[in-house]
N, CA, C and O atoms as CSV, one atom per row, in Angstrom:
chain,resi,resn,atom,element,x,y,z
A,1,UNK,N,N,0.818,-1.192,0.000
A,1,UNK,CA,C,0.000,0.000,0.000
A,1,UNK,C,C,0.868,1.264,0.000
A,1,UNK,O,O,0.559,2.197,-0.741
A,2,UNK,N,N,1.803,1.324,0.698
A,2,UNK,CA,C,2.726,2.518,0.910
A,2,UNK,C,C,4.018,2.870,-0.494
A,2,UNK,O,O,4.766,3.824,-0.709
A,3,UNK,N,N,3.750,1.495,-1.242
A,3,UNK,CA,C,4.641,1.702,-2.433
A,3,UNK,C,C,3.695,2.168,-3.292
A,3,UNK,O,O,4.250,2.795,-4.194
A,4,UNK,N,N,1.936,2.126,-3.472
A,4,UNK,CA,C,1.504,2.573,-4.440
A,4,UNK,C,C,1.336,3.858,-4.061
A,4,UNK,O,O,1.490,4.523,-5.086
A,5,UNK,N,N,1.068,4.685,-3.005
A,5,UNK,CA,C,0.942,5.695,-2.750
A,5,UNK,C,C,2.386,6.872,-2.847
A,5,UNK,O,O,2.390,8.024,-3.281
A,6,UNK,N,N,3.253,6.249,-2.404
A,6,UNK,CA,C,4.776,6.556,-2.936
A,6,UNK,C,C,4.925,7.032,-4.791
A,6,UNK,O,O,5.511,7.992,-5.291
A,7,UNK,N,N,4.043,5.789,-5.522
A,7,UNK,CA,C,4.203,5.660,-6.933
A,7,UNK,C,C,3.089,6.842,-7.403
A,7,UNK,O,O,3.478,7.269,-8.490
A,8,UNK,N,N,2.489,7.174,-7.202
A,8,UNK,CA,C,0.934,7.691,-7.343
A,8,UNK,C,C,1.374,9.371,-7.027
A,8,UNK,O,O,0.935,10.397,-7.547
A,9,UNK,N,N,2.417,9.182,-5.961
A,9,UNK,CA,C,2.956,10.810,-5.404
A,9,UNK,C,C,3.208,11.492,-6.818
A,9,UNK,O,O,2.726,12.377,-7.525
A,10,UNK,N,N,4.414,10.417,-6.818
A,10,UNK,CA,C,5.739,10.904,-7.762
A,10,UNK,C,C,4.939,10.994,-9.012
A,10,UNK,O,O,4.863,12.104,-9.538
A,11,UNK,N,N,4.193,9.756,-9.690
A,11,UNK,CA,C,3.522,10.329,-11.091
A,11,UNK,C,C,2.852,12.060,-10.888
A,11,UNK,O,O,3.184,12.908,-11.717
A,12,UNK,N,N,1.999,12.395,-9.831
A,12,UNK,CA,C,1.864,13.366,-9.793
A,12,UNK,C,C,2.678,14.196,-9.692
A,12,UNK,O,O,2.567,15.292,-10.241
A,13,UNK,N,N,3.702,13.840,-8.945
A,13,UNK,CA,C,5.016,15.343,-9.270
A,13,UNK,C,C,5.062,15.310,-10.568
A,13,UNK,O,O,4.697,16.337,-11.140
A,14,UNK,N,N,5.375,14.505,-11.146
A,14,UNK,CA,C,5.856,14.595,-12.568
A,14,UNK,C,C,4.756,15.131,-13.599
A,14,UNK,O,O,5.208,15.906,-14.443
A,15,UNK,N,N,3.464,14.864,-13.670
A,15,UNK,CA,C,2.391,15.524,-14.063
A,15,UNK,C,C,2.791,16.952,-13.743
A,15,UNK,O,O,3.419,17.670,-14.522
A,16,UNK,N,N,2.371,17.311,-12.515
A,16,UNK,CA,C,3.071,18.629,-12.473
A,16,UNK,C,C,3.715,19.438,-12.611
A,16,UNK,O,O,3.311,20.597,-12.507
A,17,UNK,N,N,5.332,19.037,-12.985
A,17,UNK,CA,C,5.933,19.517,-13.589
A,17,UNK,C,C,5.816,19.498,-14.879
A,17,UNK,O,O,6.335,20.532,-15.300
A,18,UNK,N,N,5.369,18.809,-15.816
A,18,UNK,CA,C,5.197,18.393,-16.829
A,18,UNK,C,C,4.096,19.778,-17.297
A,18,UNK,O,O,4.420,20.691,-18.057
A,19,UNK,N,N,3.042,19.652,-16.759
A,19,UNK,CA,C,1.714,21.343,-17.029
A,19,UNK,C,C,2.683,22.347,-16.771
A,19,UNK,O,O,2.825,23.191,-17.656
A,20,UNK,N,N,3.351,22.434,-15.796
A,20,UNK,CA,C,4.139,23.711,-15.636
A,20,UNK,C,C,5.355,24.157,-16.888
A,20,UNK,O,O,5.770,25.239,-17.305
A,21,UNK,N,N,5.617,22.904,-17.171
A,21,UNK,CA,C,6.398,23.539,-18.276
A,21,UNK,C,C,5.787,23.908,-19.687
A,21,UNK,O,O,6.280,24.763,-20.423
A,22,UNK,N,N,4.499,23.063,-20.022
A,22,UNK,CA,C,3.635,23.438,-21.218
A,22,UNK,C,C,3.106,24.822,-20.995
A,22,UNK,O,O,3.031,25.590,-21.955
A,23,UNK,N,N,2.753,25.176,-19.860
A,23,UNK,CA,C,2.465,26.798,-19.454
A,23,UNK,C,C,3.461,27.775,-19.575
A,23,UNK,O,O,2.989,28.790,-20.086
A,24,UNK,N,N,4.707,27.876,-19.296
A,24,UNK,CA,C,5.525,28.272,-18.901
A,24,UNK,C,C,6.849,27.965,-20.161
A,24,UNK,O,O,7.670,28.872,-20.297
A,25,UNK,N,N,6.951,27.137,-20.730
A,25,UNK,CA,C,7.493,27.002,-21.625
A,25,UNK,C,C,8.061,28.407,-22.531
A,25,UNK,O,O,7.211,29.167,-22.995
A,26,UNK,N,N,9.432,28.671,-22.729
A,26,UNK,CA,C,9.633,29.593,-23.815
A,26,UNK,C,C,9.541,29.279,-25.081
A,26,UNK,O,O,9.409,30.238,-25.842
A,27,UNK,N,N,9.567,28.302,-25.511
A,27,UNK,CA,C,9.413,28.168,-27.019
A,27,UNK,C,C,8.364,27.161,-27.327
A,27,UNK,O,O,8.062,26.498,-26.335
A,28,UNK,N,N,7.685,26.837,-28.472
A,28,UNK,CA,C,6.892,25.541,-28.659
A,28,UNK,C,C,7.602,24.564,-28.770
A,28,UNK,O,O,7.074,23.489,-29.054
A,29,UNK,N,N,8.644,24.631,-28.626
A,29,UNK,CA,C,9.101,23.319,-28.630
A,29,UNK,C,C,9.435,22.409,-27.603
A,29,UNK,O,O,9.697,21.207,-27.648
A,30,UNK,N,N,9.362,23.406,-26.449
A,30,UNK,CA,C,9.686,22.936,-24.705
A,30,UNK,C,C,8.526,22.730,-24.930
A,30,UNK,O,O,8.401,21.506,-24.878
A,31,UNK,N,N,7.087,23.419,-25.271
A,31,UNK,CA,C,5.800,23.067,-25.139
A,31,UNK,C,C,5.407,21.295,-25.271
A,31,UNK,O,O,4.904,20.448,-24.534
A,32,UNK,N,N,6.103,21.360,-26.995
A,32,UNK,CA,C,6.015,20.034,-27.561
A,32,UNK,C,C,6.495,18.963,-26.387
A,32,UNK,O,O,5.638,18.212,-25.919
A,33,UNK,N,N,7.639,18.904,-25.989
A,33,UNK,CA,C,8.316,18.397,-25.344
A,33,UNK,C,C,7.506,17.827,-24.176
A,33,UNK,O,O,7.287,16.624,-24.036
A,34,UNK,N,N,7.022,18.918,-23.238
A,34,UNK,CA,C,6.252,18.940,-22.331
A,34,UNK,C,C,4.988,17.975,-22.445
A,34,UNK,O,O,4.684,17.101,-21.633
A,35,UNK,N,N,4.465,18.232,-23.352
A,35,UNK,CA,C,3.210,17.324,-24.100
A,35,UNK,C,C,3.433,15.954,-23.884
A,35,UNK,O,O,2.673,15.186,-23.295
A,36,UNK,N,N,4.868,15.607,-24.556
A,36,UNK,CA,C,5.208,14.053,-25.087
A,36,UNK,C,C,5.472,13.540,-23.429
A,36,UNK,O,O,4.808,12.625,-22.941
A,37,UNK,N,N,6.245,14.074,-22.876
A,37,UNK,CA,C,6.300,13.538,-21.564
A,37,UNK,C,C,5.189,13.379,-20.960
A,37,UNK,O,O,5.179,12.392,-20.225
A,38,UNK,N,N,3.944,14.173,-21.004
A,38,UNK,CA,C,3.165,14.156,-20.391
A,38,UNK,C,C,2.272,12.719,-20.202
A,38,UNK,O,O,1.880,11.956,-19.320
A,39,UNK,N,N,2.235,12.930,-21.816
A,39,UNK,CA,C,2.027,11.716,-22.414
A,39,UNK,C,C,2.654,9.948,-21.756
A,39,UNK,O,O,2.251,8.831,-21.431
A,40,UNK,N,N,3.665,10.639,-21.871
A,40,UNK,CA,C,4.211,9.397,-21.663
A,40,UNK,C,C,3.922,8.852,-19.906
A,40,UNK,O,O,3.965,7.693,-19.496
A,41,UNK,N,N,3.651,10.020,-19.163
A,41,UNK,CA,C,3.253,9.435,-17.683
A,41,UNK,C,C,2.158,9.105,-17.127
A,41,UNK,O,O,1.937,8.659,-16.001
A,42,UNK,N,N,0.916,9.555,-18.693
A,42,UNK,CA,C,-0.274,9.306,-18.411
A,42,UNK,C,C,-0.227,7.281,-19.194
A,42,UNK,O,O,-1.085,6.480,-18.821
A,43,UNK,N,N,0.722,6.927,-20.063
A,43,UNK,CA,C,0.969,5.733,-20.637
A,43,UNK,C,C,1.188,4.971,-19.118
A,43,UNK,O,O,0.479,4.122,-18.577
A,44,UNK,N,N,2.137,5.456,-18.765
A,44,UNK,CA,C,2.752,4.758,-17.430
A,44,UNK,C,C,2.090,4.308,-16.269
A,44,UNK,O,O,2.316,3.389,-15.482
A,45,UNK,N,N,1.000,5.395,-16.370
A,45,UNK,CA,C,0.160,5.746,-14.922
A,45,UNK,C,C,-0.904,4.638,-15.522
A,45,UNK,O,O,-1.164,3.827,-14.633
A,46,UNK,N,N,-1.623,4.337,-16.788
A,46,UNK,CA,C,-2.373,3.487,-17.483
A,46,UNK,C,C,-2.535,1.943,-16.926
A,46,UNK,O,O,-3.381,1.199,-16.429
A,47,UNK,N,N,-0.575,1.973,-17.521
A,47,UNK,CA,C,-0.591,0.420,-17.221
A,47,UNK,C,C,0.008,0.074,-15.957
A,47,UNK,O,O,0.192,-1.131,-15.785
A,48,UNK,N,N,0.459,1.095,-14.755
A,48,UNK,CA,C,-0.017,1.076,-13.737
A,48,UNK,C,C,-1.532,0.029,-12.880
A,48,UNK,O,O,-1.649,-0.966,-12.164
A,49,UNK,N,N,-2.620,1.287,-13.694
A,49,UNK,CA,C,-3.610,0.483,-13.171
A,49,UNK,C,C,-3.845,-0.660,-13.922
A,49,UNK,O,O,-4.826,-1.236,-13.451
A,50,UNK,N,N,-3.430,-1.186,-14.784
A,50,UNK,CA,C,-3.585,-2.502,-15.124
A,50,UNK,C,C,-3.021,-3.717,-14.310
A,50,UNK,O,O,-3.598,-4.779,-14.072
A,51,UNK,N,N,-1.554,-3.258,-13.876
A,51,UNK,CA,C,-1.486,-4.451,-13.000
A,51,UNK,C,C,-2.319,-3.993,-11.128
A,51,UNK,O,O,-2.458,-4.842,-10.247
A,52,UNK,N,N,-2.685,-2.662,-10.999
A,52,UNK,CA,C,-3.299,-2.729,-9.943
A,52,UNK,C,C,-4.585,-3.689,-9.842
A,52,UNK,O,O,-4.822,-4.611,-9.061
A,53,UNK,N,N,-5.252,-3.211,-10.787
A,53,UNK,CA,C,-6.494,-3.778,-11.404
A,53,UNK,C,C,-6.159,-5.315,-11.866
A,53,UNK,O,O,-7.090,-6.120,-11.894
A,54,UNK,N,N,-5.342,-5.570,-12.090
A,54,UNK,CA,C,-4.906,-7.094,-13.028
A,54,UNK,C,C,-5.994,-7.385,-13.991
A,54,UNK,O,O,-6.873,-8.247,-13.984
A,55,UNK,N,N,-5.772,-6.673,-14.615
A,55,UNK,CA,C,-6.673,-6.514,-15.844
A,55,UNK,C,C,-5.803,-6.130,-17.635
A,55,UNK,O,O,-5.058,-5.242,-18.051
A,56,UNK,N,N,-6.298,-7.090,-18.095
A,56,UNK,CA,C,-5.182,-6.723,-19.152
A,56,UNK,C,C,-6.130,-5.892,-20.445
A,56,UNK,O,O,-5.509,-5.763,-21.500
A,57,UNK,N,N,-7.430,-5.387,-20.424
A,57,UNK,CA,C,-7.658,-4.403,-21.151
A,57,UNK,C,C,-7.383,-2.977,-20.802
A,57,UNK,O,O,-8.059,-2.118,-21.367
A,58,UNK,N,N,-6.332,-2.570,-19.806
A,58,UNK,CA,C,-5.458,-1.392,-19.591
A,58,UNK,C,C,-4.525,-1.471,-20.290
A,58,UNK,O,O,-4.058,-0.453,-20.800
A,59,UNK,N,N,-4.033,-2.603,-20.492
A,59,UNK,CA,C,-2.663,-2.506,-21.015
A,59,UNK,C,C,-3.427,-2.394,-22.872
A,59,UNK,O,O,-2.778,-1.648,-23.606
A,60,UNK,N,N,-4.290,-2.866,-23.323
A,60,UNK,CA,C,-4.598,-2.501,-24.566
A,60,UNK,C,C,-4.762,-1.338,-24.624
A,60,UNK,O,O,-3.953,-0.905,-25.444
A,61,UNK,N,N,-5.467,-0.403,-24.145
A,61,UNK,CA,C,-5.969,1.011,-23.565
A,61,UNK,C,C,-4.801,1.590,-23.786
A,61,UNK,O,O,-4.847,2.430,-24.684
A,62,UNK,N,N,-3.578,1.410,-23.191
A,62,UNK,CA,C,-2.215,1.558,-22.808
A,62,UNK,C,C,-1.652,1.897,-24.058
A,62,UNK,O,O,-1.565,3.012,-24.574
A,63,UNK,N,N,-1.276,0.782,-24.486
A,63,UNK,CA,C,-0.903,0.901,-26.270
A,63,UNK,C,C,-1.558,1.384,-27.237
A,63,UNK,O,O,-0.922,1.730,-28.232
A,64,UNK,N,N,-3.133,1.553,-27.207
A,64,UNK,CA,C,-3.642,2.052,-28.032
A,64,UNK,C,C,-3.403,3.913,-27.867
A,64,UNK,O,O,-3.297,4.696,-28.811
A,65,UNK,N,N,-3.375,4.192,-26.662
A,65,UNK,CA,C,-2.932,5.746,-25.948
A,65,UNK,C,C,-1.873,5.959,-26.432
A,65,UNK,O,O,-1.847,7.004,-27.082
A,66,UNK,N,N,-0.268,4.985,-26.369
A,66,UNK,CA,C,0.816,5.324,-26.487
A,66,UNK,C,C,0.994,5.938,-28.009
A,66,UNK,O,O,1.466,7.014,-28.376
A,67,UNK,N,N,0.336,4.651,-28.879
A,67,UNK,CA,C,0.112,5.317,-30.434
A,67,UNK,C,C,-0.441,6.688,-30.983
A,67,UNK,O,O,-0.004,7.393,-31.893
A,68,UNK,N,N,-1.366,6.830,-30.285
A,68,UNK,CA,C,-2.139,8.025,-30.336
A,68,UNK,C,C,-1.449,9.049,-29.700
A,68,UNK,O,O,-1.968,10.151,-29.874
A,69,UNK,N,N,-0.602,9.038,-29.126
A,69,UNK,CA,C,0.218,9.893,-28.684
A,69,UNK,C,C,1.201,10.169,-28.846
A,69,UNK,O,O,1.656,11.235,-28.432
A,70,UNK,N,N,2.084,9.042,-29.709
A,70,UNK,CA,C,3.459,9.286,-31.012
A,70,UNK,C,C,2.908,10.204,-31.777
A,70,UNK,O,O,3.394,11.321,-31.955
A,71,UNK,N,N,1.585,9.682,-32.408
A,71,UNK,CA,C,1.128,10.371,-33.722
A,71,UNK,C,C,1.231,11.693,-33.385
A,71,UNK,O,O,1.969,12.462,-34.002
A,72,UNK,N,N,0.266,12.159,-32.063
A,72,UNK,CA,C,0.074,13.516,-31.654
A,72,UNK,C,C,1.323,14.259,-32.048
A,72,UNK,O,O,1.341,15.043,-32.997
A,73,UNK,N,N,2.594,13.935,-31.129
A,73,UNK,CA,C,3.800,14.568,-31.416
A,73,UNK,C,C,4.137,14.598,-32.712
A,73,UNK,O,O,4.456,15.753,-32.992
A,74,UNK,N,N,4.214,13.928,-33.584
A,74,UNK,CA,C,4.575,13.895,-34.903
A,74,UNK,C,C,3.761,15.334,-35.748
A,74,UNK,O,O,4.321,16.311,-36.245
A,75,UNK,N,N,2.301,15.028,-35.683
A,75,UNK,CA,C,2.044,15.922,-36.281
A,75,UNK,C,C,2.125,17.190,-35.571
A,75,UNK,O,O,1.726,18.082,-36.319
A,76,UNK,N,N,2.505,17.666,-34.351
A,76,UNK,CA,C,2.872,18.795,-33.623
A,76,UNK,C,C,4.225,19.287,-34.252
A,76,UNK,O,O,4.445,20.400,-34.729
A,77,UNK,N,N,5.180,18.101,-34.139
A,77,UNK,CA,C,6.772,18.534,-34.694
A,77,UNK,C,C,7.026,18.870,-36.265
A,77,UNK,O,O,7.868,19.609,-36.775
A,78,UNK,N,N,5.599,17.751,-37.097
A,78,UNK,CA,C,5.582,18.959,-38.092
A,78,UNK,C,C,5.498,20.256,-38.645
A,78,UNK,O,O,6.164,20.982,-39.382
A,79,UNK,N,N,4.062,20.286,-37.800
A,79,UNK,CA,C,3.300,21.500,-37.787
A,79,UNK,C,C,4.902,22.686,-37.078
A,79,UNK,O,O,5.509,23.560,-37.696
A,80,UNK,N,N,5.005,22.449,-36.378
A,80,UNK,CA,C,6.575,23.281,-35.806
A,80,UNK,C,C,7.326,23.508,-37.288
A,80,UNK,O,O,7.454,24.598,-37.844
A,81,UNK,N,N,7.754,22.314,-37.752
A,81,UNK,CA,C,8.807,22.497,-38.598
A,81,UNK,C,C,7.950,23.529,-39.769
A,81,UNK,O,O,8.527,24.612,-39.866
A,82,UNK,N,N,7.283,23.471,-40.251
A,82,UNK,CA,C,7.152,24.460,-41.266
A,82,UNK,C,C,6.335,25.400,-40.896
A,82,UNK,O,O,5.304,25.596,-41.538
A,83,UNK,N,N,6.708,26.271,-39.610
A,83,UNK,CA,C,5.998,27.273,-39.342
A,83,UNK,C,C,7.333,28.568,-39.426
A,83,UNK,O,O,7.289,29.773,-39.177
A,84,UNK,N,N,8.695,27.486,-39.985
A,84,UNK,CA,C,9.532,28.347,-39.560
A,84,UNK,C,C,9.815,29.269,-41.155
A,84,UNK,O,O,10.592,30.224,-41.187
């Protein structure tokens, strides 16, 4: 119990820092940045509850999120690249 609550902290620090820098960010590209990580701790935090849950349609959920969330960045880092 005290390791998930430990785990559950820290994803939230990291969430947090993670909004703070998409806010706060000087360029779109720390923005971008900010995003993908974000991303990536809401992936983490996912299949998290999958083995909390022991349930393995999180972990599909999981991967289907992670994809959807390469793509996101991709077309963000385009959209960047030819704005210049």
């Amino acid at each position: 119990m005290i390791v998930t609550i430990i785990v559950l902290a820290l994803t939230g620090l990291g969430v947090l820092f993670a909004v703070l820098r998409m806010i706060i960010g000087p360029a779109s590209f720390d923005r971008v940045v900010a995003l993908d990580t974000l991303n990536v701790i809401i992936t983490a935090l996912i299949v998290f509850l999958a083995y909390y849950f022991k349930s393995m349609l999180y972990l599909d959920i999981a991967l289907a999120y992670a994809i959807l969330s390469f793509l996101e960045t991709l077309v963000f880092a385009r959209f960047l690249e030819g704005r210049k």
